[in-house]
C-alpha positions in Angstrom: 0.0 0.0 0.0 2.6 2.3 1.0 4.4 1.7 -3.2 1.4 2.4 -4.4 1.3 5.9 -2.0 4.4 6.5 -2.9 3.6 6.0 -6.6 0.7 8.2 -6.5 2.3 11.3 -4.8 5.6 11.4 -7.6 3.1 11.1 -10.4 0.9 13.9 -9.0 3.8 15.9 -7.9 5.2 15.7 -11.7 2.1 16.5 -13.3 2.0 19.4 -11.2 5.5 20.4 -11.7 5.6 20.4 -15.1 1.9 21.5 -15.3 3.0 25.3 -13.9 6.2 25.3 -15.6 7.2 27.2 -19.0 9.9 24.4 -19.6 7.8 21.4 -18.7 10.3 18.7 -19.5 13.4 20.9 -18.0 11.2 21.1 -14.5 10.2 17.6 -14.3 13.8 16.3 -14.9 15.6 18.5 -12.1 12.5 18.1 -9.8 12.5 16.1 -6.5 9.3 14.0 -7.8 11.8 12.5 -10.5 12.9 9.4 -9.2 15.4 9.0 -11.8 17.3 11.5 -10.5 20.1 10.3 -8.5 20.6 12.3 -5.3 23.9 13.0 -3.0 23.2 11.2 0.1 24.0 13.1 3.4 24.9 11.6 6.6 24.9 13.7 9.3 26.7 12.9 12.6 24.8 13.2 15.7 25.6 16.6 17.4 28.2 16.3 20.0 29.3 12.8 18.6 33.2 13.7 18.5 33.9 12.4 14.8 35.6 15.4 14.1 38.2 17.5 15.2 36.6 21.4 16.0 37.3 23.7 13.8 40.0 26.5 15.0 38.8 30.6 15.8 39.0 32.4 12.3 40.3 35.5 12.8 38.2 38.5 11.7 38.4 39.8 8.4 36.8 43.1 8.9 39.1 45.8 10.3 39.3 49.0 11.2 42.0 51.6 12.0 42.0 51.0 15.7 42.5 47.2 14.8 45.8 48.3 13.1 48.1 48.5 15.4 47.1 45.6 17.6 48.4 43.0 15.5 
């Protein structure tokens, strides 16, 4: 049941992509209802997880003449 769902809402979500599109074909292949387009997967770590080192301070880039002289 949940194919056939699934199957229902990509056909209606083309139709309606390319439906209230000027460049109906050009829509329907970059939309997110195409499920031939192949899509970077993104694996997130879980926050505080440690599978990273932290990034260092930046130092700022925007200066001003009082910032001169404190280098």
């Amino acid at each position: 049941m949940s194919g056939f769902l699934a199957t229902l809402v990509a056909f209606v979500g083309l139709y309606l992509v390319s439906l209230l599109s000027f460049d109906a074909r050009k829509s329907a292949e970059s939309s997110r209802f195409n499920v031939h387009q192949k899509r970077p997967s993104e694996k997130r770590a879980a926050p505080g997880s440690g599978n990273g080192a932290a990034r260092p301070a930046q130092r700022p880039t925007f200066r001003t003449l009082a910032d001169l002289g404190s280098d």
